[in-house]
C-alpha positions as CSV (number, residue, x, y, z in Angstrom):
1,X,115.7,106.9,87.8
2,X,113.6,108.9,90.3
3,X,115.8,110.7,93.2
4,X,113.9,111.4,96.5
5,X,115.2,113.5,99.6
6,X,114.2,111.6,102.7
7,X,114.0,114.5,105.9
8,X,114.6,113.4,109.5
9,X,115.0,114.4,112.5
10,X,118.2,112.9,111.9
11,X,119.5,114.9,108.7
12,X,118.3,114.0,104.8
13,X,118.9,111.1,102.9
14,X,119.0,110.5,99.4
15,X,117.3,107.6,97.8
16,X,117.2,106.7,94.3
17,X,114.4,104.3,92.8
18,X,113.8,103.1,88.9
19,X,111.2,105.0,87.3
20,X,107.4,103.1,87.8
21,X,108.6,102.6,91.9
22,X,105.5,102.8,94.6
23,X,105.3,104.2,97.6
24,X,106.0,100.5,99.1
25,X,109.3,100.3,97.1
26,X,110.1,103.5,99.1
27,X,109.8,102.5,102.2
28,X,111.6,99.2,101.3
29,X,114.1,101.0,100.4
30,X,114.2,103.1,103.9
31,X,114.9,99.8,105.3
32,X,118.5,100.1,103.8
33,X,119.2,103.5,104.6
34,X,117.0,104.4,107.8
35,X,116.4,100.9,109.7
36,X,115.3,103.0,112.5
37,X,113.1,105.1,110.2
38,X,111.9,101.6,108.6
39,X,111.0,100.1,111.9
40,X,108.5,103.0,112.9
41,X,106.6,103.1,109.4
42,X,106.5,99.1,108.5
43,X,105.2,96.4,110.3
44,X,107.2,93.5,108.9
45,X,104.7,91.0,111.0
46,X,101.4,92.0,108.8
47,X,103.7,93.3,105.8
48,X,102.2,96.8,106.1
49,X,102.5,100.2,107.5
50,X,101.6,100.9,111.4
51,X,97.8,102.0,112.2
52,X,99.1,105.4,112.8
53,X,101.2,106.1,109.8
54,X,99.3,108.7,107.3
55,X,101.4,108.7,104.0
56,X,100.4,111.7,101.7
57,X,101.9,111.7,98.1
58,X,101.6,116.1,97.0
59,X,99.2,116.3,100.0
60,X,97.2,113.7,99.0
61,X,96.4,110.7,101.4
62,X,97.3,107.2,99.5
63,X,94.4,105.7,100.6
64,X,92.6,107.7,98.5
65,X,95.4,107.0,95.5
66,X,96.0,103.1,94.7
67,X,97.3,102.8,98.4
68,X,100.8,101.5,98.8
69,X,100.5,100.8,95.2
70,X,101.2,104.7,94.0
71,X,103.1,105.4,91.6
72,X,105.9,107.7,92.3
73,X,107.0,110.2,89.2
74,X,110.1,112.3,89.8
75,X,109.7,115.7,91.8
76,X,106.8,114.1,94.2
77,X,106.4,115.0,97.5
78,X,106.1,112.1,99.9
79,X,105.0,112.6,103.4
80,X,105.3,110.0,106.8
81,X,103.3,111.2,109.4
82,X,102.9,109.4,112.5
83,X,99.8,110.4,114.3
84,X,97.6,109.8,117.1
85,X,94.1,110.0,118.1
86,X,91.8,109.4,120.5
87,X,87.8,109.3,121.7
């Protein structure tokens, strides 16, 4: 079992995912215990994350990884960041 530490704005939560879980099984978790949280990263309609959602596994951007795909091992840092840009 891998244990993660979810921080929000709105205090920590824990989440707890069998060993071999991705990135995407995190955030389907999040939909359990942060609806809210769930909502702003996942866009149920197209089955992926918003446009603006950057999602860095140890300071490293996914999309440079296997994507939503990643493989979490315990101790990882995963990092939501909701950003926006302009021209």
């Amino acid at each position: 079992m891998l244990k993660s530490l979810v921080s929000t704005n709105q205090g920590e939560l824990e989440i707890v995912l069998p060993v071999g879980s991705t990135v995407r099984d995190l955030i389907q978790q999040l939909y359990f215990k942060s609806p809210d949280l769930y909502s702003r990263i996942w866009d149920s309609t197209k089955s992926t994350t918003w446009p603006d959602i950057l999602i860095l596994v140890n300071d490293v951007d996914v999309r440079l990884l296997n994507g939503l795909d990643t493989k979490l091992d315990d101790g990882v840092t995963v990092t939501f960041i909701a950003y926006i840009h302009g021209g």
